[in-house]
N, C-alpha and C positions, 0 to 999 in steps of 0.2 A: 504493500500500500504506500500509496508517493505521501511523505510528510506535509503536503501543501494540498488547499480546496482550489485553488486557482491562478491562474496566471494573471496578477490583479492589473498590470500593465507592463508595457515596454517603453523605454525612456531611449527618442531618441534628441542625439545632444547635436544641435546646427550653431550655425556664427548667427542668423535671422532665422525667427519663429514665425515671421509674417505669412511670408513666399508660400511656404508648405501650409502652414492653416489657411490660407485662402484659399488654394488647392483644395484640400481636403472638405475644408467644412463649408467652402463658396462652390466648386465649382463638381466637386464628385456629389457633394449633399449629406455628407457624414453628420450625427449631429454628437454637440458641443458637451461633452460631461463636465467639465472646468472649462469655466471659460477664461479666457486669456488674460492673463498678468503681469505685469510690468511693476518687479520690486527692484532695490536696492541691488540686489546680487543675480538676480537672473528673469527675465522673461519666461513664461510656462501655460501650458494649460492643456487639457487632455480632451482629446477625439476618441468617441465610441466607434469601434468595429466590430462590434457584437458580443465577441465571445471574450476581449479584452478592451483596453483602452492604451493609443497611442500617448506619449506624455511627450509634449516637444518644450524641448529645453533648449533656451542660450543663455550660456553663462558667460559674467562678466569678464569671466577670468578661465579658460581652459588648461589651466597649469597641472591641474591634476589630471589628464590625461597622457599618455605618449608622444612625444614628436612624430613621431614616423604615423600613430593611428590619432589623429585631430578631427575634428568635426568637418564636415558633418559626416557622422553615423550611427547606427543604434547601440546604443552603450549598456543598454540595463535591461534585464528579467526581473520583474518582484514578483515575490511570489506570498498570495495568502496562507497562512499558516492559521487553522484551528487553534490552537495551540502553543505558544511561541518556543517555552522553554520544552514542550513534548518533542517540538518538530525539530529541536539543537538535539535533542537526545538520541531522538531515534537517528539523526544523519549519523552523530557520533561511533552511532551501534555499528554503522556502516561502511566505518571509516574515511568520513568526511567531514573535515573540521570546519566553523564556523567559526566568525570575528565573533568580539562579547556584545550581546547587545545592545543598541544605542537608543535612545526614547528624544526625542524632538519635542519641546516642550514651551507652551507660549501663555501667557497670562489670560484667567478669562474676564468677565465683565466687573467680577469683584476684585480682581486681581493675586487672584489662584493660579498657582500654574498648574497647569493639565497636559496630559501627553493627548498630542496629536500622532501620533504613529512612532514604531519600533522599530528600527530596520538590525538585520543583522545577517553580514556578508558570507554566503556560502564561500570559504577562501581558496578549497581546492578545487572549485568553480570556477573563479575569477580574476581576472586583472584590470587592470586599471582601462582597458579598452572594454572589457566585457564583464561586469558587475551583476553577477545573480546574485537575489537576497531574497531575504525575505522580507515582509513588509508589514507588520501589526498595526492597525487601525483601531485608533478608540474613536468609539461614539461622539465622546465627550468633550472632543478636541472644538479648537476655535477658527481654524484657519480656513476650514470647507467653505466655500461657495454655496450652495444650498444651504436651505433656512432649517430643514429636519435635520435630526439628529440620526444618521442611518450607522448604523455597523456594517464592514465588507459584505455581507452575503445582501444586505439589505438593497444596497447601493445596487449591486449588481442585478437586483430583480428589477429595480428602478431604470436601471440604462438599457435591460434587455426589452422593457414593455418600450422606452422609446426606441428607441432604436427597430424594433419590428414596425412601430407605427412611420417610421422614413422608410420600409421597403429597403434599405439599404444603400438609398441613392438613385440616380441615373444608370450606374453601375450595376444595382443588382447584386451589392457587395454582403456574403452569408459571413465570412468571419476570417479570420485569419488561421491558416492554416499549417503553414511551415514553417521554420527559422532556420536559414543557413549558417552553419555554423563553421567557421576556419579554424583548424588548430595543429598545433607542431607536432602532435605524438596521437594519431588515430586511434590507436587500442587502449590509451591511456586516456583517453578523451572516454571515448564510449563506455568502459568500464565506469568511468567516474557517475556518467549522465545515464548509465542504467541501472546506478545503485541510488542515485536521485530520485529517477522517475519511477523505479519497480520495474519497468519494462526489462524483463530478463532476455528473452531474442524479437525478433523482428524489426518493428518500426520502432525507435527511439518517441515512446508517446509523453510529452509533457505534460498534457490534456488529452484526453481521449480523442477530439480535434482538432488537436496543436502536434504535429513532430518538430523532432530537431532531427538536421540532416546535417553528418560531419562531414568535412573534405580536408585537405591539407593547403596549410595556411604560408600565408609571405613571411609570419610574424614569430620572435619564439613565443609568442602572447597569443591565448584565441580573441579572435575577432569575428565578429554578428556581423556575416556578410551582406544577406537579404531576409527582405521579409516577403512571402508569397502568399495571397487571399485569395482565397472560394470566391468564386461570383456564380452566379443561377445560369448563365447562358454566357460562356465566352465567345460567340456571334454577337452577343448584342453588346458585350463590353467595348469588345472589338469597334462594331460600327461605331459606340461611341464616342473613343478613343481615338481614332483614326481622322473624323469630322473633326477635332479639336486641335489636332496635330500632336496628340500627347502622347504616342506611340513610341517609344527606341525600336522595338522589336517583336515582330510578333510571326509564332507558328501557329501548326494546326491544334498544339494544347497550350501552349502558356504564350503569354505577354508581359510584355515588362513596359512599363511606363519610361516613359520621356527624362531622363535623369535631369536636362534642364530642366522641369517641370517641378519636379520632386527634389531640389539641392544637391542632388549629385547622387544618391540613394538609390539603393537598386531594391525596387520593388517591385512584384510579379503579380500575377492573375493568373487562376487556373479554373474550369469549370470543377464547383462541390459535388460532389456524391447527392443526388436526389436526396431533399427531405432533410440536409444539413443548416445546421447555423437557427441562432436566436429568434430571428425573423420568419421565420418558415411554419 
């Protein structure tokens, strides 16, 4: 059993959060679960794709990432955890270490401090290109955009009822379905990611439909090379895409979007399995 209820988002980190949210949420018709923010330290806010949420990030300062791997690209997996200190123990069981947990914590109207979320870095996971964690949400916290007070599974029943009411877009988009993954040591990767996920052979399942697909990377670091989404009918993403000029490339099964389009981000379309995705 995988230590996590869900893939709560993916953070990807650009130099402009504009370009891509307008993209996404103007021009495919994604709708907005955090809407856009402009603080002190970084630009943010998150697009529902059904089965997750994109997190697009520009930070002030990209020092803590790699030279060689700098934005834009997808840097982060969180992942919900039932449980926070169960979900350290059982990876532990597993022989996967985790950083010690961190709580992020903001004053509320009395001036309480309250945790707004817990993150805690799966280490033999990740590098400073590619950050899997996990991600504990309190209710309680102050910083959400929305006026209820929802916990993770809440939220997510919340973005799934919207998000089926947009159809998915123009697009036709059911949810995101793959994550390419780069890395320096294949058998050491996968071992790692299927003592993660429980998947003992076949498809590396993050989410029953979410895969991770490994290959061998530039980097001695893994790096999240692409993202690949389900849409209902790849003919009509296609015609869409095509009318708009936001095509790179496209075959008789997958498409990849226009990299100008998308900040340089290689992201893919492939027709879902009948009957897949939130909206459906």
């Amino acid at each position: 059993m995988a230590p996590y209820r869900a893939l709560d988002h993916v953070v990807i980190r650009l130099r402009a959060v504009e370009p891509l949210w307008s993209l996404l949420a103007g021009e495919l018709g994604l709708p907005v679960s955090w809407p856009l923010q402009h603080s002190a330290f970084a630009s943010f806010g998150w697009i529902n794709v059904g089965n997750t949420n994109l997190e697009l990030w520009a930070a002030r300062d990209d020092a803590d990432m790699p030279p060689e791997a700098q934005p834009p690209r997808v840097q982060g997996l969180a992942l919900d955890p039932a449980d926070l200190d169960a979900s350290i123990a059982q990876l532990a069981g597993r022989g996967i270490a985790c950083k010690a947990p961190r709580a992020y914590r903001t004053p509320d109207a009395s001036g309480a401090s309250v945790i707004n979320f817990t993150n805690a870095v799966l280490l033999d996971l990740s590098s400073d290109a590619c950050c899997v964690f996990f991600c504990a949400w309190d209710a309680a916290g102050t910083i959400y955009p929305w006026p209820e007070k929802l916990d993770a599974p809440q939220r997510r029943a919340r973005d799934a009822e919207v998000f089926q009411a947009s159809a998915g877009g123009p697009l036709g988009l059911v949810g995101l379905q793959r994550i390419g993954l780069a890395v320096p040591d294949e058998a050491e990767a996968s071992a790692r990611w299927r003592a993660l996920t429980a998947s003992p052979q076949g498809p590396i399942a993050l989410m029953p439909d979410i895969a991770v697909a490994l290959g061998p990377g530039r980097h001695p670091f893994a790096t999240i090379e692409s993202l690949c989404f389900g849409v209902r009918s790849l003919p009509q993403a296609r015609a869409f895409l095509a009318e708009r000029q936001l095509l790179e490339a496209s075959s008789p099964d997958e498409l990849v979007l226009s990299r100008h389009a998308c900040a340089g981000l290689d992201l893919r379309f492939v027709e879902a399995p009948r009957g897949a995705g939130a909206s459906d």
